[in-house]
VOPAGU-2260 file (C-alpha; in pm, 1 decimal, decimal comma):
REM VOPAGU-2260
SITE   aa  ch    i         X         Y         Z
SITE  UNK   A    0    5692,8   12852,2    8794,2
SITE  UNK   A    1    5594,2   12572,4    8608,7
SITE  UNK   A    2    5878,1   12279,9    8502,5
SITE  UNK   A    3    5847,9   11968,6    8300,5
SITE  UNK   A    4    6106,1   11770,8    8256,3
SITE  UNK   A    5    6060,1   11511,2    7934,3
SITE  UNK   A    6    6289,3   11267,4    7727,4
SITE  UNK   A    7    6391,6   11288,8    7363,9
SITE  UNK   A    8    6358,6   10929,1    7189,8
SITE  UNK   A    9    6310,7   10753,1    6849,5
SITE  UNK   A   10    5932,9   10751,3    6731,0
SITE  UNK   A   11    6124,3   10456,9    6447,3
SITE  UNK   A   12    6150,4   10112,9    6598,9
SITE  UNK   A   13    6524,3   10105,0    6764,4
SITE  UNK   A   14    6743,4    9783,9    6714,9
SITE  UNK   A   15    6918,0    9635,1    6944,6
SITE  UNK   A   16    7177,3    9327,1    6759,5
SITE  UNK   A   17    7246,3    9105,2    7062,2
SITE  UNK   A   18    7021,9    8718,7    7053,0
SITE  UNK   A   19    6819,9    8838,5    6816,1
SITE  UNK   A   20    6664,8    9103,7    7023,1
SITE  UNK   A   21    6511,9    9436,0    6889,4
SITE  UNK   A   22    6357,6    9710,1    7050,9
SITE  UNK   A   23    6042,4    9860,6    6943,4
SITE  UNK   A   24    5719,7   10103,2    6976,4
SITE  UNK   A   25    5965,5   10349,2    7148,2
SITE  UNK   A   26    5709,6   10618,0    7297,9
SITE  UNK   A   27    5745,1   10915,5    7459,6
SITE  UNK   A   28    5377,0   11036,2    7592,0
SITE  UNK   A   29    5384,2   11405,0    7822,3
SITE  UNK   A   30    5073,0   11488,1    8008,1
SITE  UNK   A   31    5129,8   11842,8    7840,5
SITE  UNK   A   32    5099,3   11675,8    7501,5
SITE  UNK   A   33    5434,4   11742,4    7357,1
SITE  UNK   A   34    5559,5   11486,1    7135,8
SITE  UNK   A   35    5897,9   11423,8    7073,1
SITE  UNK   A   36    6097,5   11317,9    6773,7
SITE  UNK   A   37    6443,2   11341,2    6679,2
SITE  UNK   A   38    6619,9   11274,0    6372,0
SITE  UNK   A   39    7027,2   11168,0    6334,2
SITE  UNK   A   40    7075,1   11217,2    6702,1
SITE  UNK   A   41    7289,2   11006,8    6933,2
SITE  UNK   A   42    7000,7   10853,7    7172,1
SITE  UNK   A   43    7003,0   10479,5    7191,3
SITE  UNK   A   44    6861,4   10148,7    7360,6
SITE  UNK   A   45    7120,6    9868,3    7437,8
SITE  UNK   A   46    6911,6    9515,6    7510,7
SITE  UNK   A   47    7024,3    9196,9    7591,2
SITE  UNK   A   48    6897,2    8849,1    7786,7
SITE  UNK   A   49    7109,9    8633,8    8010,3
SITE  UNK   A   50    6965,8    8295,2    8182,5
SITE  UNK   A   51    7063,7    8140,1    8526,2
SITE  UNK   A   52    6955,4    7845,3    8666,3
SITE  UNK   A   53    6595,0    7920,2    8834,0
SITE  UNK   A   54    6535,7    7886,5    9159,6
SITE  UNK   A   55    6303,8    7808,9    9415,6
SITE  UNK   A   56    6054,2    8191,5    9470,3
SITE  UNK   A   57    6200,6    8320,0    9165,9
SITE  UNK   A   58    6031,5    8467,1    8869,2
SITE  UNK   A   59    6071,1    8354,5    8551,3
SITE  UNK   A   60    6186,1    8669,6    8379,0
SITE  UNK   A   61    6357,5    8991,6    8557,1
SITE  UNK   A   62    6424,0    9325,4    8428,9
SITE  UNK   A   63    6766,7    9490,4    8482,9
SITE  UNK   A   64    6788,5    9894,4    8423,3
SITE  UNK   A   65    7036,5   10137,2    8365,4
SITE  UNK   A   66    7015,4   10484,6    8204,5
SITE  UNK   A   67    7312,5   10716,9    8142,0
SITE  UNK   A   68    7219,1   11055,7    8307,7
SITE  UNK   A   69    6936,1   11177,6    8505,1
SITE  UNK   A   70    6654,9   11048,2    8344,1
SITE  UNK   A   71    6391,8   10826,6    8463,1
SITE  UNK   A   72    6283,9   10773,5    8845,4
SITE  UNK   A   73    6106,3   10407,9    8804,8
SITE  UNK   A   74    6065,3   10136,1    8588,3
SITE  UNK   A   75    5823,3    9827,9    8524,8
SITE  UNK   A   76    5721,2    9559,3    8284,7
SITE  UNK   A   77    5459,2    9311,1    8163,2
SITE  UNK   A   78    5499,8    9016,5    7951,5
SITE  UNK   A   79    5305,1    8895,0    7664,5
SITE  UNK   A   80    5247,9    8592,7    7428,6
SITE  UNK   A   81    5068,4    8633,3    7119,8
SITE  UNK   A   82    4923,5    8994,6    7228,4
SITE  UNK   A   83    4791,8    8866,6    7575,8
SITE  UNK   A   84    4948,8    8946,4    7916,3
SITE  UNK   A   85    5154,6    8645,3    8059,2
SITE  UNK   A   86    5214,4    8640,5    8449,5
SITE  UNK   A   87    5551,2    8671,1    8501,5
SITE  UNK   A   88    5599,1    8397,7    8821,6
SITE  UNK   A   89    5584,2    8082,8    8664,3
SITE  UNK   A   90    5560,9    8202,4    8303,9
SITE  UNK   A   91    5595,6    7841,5    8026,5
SITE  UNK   A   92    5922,6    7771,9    7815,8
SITE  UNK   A   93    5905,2    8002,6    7514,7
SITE  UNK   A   94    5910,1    8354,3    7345,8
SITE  UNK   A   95    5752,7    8637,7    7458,2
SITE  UNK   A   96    5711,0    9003,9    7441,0
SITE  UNK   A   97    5829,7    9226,8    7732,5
SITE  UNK   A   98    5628,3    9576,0    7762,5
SITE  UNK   A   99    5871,9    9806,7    7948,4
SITE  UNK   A  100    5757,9   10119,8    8094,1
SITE  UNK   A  101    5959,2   10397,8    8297,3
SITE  UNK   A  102    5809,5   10663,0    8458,5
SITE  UNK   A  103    6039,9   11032,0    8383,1
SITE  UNK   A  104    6149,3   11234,3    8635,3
SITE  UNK   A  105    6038,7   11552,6    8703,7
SITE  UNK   A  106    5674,6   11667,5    8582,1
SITE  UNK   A  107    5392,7   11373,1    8478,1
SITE  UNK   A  108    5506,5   11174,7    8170,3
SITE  UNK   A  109    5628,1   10830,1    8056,0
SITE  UNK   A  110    5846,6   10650,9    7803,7
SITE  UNK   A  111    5743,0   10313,6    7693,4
SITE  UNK   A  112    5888,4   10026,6    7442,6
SITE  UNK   A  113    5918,1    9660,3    7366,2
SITE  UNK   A  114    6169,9    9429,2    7405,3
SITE  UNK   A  115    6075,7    9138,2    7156,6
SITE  UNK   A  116    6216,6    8733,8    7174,8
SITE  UNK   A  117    6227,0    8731,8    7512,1
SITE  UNK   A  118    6305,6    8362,6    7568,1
SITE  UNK   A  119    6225,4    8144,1    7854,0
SITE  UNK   A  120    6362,5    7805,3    7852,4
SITE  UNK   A  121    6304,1    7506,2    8110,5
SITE  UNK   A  122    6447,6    7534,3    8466,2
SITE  UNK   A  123    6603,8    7861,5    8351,7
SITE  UNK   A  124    6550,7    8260,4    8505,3
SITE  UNK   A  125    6570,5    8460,3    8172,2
SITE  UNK   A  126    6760,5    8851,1    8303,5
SITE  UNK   A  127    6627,5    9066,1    8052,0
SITE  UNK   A  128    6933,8    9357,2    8052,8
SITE  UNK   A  129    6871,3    9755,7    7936,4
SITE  UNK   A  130    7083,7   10049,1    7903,3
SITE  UNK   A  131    6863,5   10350,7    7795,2
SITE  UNK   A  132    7087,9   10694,9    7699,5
SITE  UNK   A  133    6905,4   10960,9    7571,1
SITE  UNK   A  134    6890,4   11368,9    7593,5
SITE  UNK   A  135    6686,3   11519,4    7866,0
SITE  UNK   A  136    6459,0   11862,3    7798,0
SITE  UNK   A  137    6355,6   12072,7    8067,1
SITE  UNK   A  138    6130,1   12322,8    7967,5
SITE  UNK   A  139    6023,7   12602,9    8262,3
SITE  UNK   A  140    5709,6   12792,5    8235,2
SITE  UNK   A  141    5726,9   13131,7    8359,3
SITE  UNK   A  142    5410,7   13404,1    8395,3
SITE  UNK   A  143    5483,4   13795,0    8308,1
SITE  UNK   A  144    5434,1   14058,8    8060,8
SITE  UNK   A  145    5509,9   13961,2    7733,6
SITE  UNK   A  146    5276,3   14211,8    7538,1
SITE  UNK   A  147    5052,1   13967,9    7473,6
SITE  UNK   A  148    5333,9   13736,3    7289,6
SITE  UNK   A  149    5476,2   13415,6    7376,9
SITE  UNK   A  150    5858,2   13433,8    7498,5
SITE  UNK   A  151    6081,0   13158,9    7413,3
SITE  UNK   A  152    6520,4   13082,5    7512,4
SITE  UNK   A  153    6734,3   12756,3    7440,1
SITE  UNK   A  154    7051,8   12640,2    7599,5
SITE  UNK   A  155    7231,2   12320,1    7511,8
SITE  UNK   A  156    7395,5   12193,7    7809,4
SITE  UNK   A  157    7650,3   11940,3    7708,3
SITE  UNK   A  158    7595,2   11732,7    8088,5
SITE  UNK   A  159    7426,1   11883,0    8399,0
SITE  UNK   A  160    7638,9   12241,7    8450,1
SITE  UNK   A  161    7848,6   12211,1    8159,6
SITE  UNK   A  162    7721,1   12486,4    7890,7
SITE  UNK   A  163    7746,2   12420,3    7509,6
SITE  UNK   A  164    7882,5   12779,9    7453,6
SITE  UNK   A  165    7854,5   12756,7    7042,8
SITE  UNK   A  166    7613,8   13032,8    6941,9
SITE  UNK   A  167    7492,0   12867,1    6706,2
SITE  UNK   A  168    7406,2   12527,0    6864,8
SITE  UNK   A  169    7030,1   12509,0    6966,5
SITE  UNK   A  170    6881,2   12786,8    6794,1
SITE  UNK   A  171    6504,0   12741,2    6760,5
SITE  UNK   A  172    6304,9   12696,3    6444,8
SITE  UNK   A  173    5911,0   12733,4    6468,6
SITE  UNK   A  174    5692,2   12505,0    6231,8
SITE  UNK   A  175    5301,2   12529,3    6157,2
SITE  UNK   A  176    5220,9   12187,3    6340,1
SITE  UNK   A  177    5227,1   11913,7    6090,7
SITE  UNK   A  178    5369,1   12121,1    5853,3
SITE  UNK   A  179    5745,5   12068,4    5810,4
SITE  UNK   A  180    5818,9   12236,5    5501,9
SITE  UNK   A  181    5850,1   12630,7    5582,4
SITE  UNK   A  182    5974,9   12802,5    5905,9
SITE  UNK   A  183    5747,5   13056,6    6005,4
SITE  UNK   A  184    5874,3   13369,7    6183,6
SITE  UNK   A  185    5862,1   13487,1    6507,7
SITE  UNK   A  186    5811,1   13816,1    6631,4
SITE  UNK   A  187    6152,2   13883,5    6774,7
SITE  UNK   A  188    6450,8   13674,7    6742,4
SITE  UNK   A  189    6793,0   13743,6    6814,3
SITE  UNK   A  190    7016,4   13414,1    6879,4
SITE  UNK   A  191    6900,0   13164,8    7055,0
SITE  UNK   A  192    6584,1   13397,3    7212,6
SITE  UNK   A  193    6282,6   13567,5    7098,9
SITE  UNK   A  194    5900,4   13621,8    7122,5
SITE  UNK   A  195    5646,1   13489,7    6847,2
SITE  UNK   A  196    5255,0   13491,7    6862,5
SITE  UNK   A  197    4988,5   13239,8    7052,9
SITE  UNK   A  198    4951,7   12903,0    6906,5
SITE  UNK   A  199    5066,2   12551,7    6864,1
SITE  UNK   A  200    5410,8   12493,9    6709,9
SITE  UNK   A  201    5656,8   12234,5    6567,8
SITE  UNK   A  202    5944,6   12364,2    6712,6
SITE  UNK   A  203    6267,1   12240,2    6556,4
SITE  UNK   A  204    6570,9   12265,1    6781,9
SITE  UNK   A  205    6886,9   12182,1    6548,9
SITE  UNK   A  206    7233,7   12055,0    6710,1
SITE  UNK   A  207    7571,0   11963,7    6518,7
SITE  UNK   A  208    7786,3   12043,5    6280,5
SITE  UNK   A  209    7755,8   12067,7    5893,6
SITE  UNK   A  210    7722,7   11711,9    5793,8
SITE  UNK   A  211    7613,6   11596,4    6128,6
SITE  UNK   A  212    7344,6   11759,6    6190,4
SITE  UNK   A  213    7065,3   11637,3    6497,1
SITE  UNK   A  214    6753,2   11739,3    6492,0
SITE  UNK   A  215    6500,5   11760,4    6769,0
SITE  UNK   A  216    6136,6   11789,1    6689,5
SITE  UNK   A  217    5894,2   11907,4    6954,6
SITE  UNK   A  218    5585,9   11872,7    6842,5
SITE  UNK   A  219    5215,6   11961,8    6940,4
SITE  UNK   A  220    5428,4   12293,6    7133,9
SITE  UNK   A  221    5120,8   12497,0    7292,6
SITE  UNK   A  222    5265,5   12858,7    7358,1
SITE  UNK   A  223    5051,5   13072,0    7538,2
SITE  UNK   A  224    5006,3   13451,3    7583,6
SITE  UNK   A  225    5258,4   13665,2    7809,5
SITE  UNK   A  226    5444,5   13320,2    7936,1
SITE  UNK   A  227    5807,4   13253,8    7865,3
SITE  UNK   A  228    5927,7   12934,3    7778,0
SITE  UNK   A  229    6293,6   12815,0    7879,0
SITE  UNK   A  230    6366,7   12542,1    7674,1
SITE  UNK   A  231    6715,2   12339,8    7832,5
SITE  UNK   A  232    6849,4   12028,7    7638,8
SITE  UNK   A  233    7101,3   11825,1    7813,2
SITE  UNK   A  234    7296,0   11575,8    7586,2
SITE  UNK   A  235    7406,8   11384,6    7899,5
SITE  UNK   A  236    7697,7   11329,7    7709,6
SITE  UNK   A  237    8086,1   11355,3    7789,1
SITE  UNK   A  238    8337,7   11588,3    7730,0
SITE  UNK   A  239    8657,3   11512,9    7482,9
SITE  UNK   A  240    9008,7   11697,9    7475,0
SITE  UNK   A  241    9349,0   11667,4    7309,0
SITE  UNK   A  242    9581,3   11717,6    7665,9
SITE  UNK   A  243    9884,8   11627,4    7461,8
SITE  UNK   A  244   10162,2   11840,7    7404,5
SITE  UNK   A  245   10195,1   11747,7    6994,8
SITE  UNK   A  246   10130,4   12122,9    6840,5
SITE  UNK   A  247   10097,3   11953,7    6517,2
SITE  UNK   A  248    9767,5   11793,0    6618,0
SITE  UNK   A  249    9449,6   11979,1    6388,5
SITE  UNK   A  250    9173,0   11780,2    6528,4
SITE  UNK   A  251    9063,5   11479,5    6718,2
SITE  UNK   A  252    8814,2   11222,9    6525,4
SITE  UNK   A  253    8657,7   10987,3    6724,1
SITE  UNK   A  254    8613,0   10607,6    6575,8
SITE  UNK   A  255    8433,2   10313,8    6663,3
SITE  UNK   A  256    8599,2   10097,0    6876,0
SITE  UNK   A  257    8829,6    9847,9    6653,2
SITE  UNK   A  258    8905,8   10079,1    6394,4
SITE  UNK   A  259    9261,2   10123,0    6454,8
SITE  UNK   A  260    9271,5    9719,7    6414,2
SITE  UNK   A  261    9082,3    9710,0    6064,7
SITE  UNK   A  262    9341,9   10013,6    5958,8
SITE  UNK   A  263    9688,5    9829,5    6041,5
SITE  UNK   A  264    9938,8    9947,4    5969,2
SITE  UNK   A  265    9852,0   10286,3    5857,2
SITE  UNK   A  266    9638,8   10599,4    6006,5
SITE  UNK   A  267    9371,2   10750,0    5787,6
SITE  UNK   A  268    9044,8   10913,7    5840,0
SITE  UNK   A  269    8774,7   10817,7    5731,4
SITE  UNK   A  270    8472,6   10980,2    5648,8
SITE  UNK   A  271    8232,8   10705,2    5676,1
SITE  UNK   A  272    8288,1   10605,8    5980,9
SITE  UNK   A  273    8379,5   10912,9    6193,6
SITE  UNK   A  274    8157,3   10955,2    6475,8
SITE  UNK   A  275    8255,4   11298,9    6630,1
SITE  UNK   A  276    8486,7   11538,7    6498,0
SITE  UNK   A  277    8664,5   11792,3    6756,5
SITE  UNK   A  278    8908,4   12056,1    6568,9
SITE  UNK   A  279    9181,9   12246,2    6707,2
SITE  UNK   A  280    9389,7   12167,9    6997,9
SITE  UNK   A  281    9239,5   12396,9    7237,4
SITE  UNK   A  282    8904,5   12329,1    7221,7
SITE  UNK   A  283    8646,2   12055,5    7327,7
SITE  UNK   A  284    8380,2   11880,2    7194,6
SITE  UNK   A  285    8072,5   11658,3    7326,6
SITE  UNK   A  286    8031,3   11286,0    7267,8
SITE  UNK   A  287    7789,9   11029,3    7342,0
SITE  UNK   A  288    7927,9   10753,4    7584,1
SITE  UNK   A  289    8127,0   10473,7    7499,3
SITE  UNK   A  290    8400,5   10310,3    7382,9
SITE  UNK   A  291    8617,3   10448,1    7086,3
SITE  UNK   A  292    8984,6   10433,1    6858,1
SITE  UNK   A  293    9061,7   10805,9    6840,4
SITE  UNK   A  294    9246,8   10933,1    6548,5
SITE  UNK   A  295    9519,2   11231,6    6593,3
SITE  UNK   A  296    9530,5   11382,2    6303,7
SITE  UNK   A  297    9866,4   11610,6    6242,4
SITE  UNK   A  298    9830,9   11664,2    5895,1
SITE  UNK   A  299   10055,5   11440,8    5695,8
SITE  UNK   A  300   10095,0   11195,4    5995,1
SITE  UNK   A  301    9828,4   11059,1    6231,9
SITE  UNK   A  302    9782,7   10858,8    6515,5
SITE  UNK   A  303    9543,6   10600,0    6698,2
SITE  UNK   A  304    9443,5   10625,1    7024,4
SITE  UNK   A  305    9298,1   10284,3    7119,7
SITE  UNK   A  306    8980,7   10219,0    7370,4
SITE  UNK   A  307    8926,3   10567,1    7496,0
SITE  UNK   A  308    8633,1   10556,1    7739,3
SITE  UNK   A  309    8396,6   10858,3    7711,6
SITE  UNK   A  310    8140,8   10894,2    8006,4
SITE  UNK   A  311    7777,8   11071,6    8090,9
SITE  UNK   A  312    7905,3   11371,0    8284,5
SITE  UNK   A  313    8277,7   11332,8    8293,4
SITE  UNK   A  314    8543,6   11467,7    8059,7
SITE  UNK   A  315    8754,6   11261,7    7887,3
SITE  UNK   A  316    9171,3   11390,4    7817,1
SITE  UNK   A  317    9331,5   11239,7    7498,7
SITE  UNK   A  318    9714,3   11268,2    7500,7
């Protein structure tokens, strides 16, 4: 058995709103030769700089990591001015270009992007700060009988070991590569499973809800003859519930932190800026992490709940 393990990102320059900063030339490169591209989904890039006063054996720039689920296994960066590598111990007061690259876990494969106005000033250690969250694929390879087809499943996990059970979440689409316009059809396909012929695909795995739908675009998909192909995507988001005992509740809409403050004194929904919708009192609903004003709604009367805290891999109870 054959696994490779690979990240979904933005192939569209990513911007990050803190000292000016902006992330771009996200990449995702596979030594399989998948490429990856996703469309309305929730991955993201946080950057930011920080200085300290520099001292004596220190480099002039530093790199601080952090990703939100199991994603990458090692990082590393390079610094350039004007297109040409800088070195990093001892690099001159002003703006450069940091390179970042992280190496994935699991099979052969890399992410890369650049962190732009990286600024160095006098006397000063410039901390450049990263927070990658994105989805995780896992794709396992598996040898047998197929009768001459290609064999293909999906699952969604919500976090590691936490099942998106919606049937309808994750079901495959297969695209002529390059050629977005017309799903083709496979052999056999019932749910989330099937077999199609020998070839290279686009294949289109579509999350979401009407409205809010992700798409995630794996391109350049080689499927041989008589393998199966387990395709897992992990959200490495959190889990959200209503715990509270208010039967009148409908659904849970989650807000960007600071709504609540912007809507005093009333409690409204609002369509263009709900992030995640969960409906029903019973039932859950993933969510990227973060920070967020949740809105009860009970029909004719709703409520705020201010500064919930969603996290990669835990659930999250709204009362």
């Amino acid at each position: 058995m054959k696994k490779i393990i690979f990240l979904i990102v933005f192939n569209t320059a990513m911007i990050i709103s803190l000292q000016s900063q902006s992330v771009t030339n996200y990449i995702c490169k596979l030594d399989n030769g998948i490429t990856v591209r996703t469309e309305q989904c929730w991955n993201h890039v946080w950057a930011s700089q920080s200085n300290e006063a520099l001292k004596a054996g220190d480099p002039s720039v530093s790199l601080s990591v952090r990703t939100l689920g199991d994603l990458t296994s090692s990082s590393a960066f390079k610094l350039f001015s004007a297109g040409k590598e800088v070195k990093v111990q001892g690099a001159k007061e002003g703006t450069y270009t940091m390179k970042v690259t992280f190496k994935l876990t699991g099979k052969p494969g890399s992410i890369s992007f650049d962190v732009e106005n990286v600024i160095v000033k006098p006397g000063s250690k410039t901390t450049v700060s990263v927070i990658l969250y994105d989805y995780q694929i896992s794709i396992d390879e598996t040898t047998g009988t197929q009768g001459g087809l290609a064999s293909f499943t999906s699952k969604i996990d919500r976090y590691k070991g936490n099942t998106e059970q919606n049937p309808s979440c994750g079901i495959p689409s297969f695209y002529a590569a390059g050629k977005h316009d017309t799903p083709l059809q496979p052999a056999e396909l019932k749910g989330k499973a099937g077999k199609i012929k020998p070839g290279t695909y686009d294949v289109l795995i579509t999350l979401g809800a009407p409205g809010k739908v992700q798409k995630i675009w794996l391109e350049n998909f080689i499927m041989k003859p008589d393998v199966s192909y387990n395709i897992s995507t992990n959200l490495n988001a959190g889990v959200v519930e209503y715990s509270g005992v208010n039967r009148e509740v409908k659904s849970i809409q989650m807000y960007p932190a600071g709504t609540a403050d912007k809507q005093k004194p009333g409690a409204a929904p609002d369509k263009n800026l709900e992030l995640v919708r969960c409906e029903g009192v019973a039932t859950t609903t993933p969510c990227p992490p973060g920070t967020y004003d949740v809105l009860l709604n009970a029909g004719t009367k709703s409520e705020w709940r201010k500064g919930i805290v969603v996290k990669t891999g835990s659930r999250t109870q709204v009362k």
